[in-house]
C-alpha positions as CSV (number, residue, x, y, z in Angstrom):
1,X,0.0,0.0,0.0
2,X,0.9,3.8,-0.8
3,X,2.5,5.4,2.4
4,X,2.4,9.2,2.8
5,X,6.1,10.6,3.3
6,X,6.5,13.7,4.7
7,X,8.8,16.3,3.4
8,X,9.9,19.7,4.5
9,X,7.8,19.8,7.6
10,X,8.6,23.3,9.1
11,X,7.6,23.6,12.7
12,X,8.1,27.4,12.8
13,X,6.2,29.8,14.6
14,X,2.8,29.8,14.8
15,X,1.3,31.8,12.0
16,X,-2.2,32.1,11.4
17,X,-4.7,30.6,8.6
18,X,-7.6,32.8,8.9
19,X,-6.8,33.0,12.8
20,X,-6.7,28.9,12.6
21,X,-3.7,26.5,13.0
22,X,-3.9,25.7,9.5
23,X,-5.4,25.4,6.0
24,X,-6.9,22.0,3.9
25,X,-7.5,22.1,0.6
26,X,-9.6,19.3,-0.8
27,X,-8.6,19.0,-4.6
28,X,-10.4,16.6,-7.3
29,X,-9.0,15.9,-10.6
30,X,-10.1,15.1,-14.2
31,X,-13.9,15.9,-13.8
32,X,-15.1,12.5,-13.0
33,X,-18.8,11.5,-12.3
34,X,-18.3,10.2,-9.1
35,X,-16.9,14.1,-8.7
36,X,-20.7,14.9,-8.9
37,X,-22.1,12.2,-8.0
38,X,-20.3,11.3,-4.8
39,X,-18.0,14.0,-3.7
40,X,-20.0,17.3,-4.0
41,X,-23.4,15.8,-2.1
42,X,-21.0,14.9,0.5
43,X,-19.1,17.8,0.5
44,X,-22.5,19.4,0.9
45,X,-23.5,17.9,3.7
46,X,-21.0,18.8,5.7
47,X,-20.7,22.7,4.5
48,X,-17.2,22.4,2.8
49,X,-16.1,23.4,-0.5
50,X,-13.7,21.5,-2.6
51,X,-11.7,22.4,-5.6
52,X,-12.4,20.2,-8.9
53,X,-9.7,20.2,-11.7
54,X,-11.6,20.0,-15.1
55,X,-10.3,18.0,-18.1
56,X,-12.2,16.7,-21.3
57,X,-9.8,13.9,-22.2
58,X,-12.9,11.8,-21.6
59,X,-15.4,13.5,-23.5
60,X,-17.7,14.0,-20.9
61,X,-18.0,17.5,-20.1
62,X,-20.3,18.3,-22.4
63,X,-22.7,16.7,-19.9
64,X,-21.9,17.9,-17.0
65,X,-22.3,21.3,-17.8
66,X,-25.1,22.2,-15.8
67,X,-24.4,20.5,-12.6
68,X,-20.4,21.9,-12.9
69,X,-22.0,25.4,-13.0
70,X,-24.8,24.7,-10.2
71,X,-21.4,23.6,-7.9
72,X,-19.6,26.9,-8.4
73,X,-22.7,28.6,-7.5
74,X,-22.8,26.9,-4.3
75,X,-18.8,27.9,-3.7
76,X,-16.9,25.0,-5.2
77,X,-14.1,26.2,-7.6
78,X,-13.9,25.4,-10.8
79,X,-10.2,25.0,-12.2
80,X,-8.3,24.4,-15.3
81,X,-6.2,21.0,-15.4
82,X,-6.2,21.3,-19.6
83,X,-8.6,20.1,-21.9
84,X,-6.7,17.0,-23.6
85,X,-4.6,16.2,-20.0
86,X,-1.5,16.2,-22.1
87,X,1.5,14.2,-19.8
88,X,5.3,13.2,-20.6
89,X,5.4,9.7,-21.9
90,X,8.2,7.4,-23.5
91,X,8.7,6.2,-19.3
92,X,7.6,3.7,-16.5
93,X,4.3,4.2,-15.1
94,X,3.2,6.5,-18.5
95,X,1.9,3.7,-20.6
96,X,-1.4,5.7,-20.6
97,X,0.0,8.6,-22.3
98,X,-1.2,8.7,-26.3
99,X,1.2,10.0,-29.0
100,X,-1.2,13.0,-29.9
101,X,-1.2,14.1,-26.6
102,X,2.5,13.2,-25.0
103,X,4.3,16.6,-24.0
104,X,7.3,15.6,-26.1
105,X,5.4,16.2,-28.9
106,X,3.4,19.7,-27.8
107,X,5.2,23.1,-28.5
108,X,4.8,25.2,-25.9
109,X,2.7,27.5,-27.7
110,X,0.2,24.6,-28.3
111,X,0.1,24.3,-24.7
112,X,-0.5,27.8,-23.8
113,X,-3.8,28.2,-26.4
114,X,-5.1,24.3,-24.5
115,X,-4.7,25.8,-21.5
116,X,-6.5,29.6,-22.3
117,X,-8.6,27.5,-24.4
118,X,-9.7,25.5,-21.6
119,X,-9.8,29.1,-19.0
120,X,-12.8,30.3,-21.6
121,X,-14.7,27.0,-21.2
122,X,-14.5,27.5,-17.3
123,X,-15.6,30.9,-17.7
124,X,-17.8,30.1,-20.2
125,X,-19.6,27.6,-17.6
126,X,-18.9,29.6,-14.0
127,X,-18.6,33.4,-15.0
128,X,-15.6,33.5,-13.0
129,X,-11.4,35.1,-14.2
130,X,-10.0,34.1,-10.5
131,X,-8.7,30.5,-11.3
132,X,-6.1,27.8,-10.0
133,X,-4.0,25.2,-12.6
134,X,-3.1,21.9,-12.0
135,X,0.0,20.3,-14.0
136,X,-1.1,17.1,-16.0
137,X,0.7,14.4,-14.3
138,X,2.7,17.1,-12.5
139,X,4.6,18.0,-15.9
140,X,5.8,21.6,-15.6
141,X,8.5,21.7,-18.4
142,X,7.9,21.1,-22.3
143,X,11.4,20.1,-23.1
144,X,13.6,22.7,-21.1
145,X,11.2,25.4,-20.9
146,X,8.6,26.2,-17.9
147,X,5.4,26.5,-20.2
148,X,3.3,28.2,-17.6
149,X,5.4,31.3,-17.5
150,X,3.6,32.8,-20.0
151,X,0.5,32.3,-18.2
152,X,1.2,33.7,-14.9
153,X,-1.2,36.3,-14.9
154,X,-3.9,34.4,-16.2
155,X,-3.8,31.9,-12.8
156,X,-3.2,33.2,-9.3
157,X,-1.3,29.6,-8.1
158,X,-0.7,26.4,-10.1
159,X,-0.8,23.0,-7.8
160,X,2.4,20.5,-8.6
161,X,2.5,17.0,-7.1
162,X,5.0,16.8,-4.7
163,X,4.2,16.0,-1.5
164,X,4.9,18.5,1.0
165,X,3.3,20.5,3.9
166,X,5.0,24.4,4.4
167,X,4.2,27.2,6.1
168,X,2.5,30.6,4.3
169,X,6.1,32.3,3.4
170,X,7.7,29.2,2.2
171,X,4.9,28.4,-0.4
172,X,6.0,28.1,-3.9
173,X,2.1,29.6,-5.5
174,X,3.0,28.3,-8.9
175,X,4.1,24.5,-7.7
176,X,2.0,23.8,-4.6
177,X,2.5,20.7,-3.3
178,X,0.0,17.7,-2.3
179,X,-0.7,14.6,-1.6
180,X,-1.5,12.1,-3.8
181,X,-4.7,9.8,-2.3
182,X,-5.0,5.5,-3.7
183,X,-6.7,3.4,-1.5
184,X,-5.7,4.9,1.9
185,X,-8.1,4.7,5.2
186,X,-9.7,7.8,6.8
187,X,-7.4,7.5,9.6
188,X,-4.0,7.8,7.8
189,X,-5.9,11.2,5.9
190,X,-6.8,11.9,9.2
191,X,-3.1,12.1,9.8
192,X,-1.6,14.0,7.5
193,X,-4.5,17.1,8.7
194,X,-3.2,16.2,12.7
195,X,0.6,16.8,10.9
196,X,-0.8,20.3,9.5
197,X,-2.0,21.8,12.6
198,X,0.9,20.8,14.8
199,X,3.0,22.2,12.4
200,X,0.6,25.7,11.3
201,X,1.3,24.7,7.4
202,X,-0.8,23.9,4.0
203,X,-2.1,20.6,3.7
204,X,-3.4,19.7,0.3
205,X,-5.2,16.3,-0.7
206,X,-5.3,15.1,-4.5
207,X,-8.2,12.4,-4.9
208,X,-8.9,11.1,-8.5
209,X,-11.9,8.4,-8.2
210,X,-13.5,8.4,-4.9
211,X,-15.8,5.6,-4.6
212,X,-14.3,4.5,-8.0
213,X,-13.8,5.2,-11.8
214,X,-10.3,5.7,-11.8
215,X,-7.4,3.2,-10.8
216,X,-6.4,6.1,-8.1
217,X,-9.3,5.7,-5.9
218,X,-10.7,6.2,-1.7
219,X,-13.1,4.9,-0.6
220,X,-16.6,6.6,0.1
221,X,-16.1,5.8,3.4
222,X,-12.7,7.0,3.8
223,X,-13.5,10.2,2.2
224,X,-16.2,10.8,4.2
225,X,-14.4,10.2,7.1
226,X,-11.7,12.8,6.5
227,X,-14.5,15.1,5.6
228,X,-16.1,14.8,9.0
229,X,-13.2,15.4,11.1
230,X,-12.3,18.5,9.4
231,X,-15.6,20.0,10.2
232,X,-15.5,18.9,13.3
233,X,-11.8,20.3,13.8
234,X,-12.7,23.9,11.9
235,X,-11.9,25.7,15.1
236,X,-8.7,24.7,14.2
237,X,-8.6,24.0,10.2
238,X,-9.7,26.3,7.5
239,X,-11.0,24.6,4.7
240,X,-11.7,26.8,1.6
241,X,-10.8,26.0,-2.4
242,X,-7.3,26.5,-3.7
243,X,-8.0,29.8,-5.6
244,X,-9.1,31.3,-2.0
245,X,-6.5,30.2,0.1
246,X,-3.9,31.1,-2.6
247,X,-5.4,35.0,-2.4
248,X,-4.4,34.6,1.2
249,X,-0.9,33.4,1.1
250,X,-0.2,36.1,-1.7
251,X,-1.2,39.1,0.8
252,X,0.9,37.3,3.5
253,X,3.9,36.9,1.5
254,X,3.7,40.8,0.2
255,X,3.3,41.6,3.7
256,X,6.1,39.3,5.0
257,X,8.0,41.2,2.1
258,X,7.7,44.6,3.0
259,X,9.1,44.1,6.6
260,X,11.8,42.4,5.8
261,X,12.9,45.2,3.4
């Protein structure tokens, strides 16, 4: 079984998360059906907003439409993870990656119109400019070059894949780490959140299929586990979609800026 390793833990000062010892962000990728069928009603229930990652690799978007846009009414974000998923291949573990769309074969300006292609479908459906990126597969480099450096200004954070939990001024906003979620039990998510607040850093969870459809997959029971101990912890954890939390870390990183200098 997957274990969670846990990398540059800082156990600095306390510093606050909305006055709280630290922030979760719940983050679902690839715009799955068990995203609306499973994870938003139970997200629901307990009065937490997620952050879903939209792809059309699978063709399905067309109809989800309505219920996408009906979830980012109710507060749930709504963020760009490409339209084709487009992912290194030619190595171990990327057998799933097709010629058309294997980043050895993308320029990067093919990338860049995906990607702002992908922003005016979001828009198109939510209304809304304030978005997050995720990296397909965690890719951040076509050949040599960083492709999201033209894009900057178009995203206020992009989430990576390494697994890692930092404090606010230590945050890379255009590589956030997370952790990866396959088959673990509530309590070892539980875990990871009890390593957050003793530590006062960002704790990020990556699910894929949550009560299946994908090979990456928790449990419904696990999930909804985690789900009820952060509500029941919120004294103590602020829970709020990527794009949110990212707004807060950029004001406290210009703040931390001007007193240094």
């Amino acid at each position: 079984m997957y274990s969670f390793l846990i990398y540059h833990v800082s156990a600095q000062s306390y510093t606050s998360w909305h006055t709280k010892k630290c922030a979760v962000v719940l983050t679902y990728d690839d715009a799955l059906n068990v995203h609306l069928k499973n994870v938003i009603p139970a997200l629901d229930s307990v009065g937490l907003k997620g952050t879903f990652y939209i792809s059309d690799y699978f063709n399905g978007l067309k109809d989800q439409i309505i219920q996408w846009r009906k979830a980012a009414a109710e507060g749930h974000e709504l963020a760009n993870h490409t339209i084709w998923h487009p992912c290194e291949g030619g190595r171990a573990g990327r057998e799933f990656v097709t010629y058309d769309y294997d980043l050895n074969h993308y320029t990067v300006r093919r990338m860049v119109n995906e990607i702002r292609a992908m922003n005016n479908q979001l828009k198109a459906i939510d209304g809304k400019s304030t978005r997050t990126f995720a990296y397909p597969c965690g890719d951040t480099k076509i050949h040599d070059t960083l492709y999201l450096d033209q894009l900057k200004n178009e995203f206020i954070a992009a989430r990576g894949v390494t697994p890692e939990m930092l404090p606010i001024n230590n945050i890379d906003l255009y590589n956030i780490g997370c952790y990866p979620v396959n088959n673990q039990t509530g309590d070892q998510l539980i875990t990871l959140v009890k390593q957050a607040m003793a530590t006062h850093t960002l704790l990020v969870f990556l699910f894929h299929g949550v009560g299946g459809e994908h090979t990456l997959n928790v449990s419904l029971t696990a999930h909804s586990q985690l789900l009820h101990y952060l509500k029941q912890q919120e004294k103590d954890i602020w829970v709020a979609p990527l794009s949110e939390v990212a707004e807060f870390i950029k004001v406290s990183q210009n703040e931390h800026k001007k007193g240094i200098n």
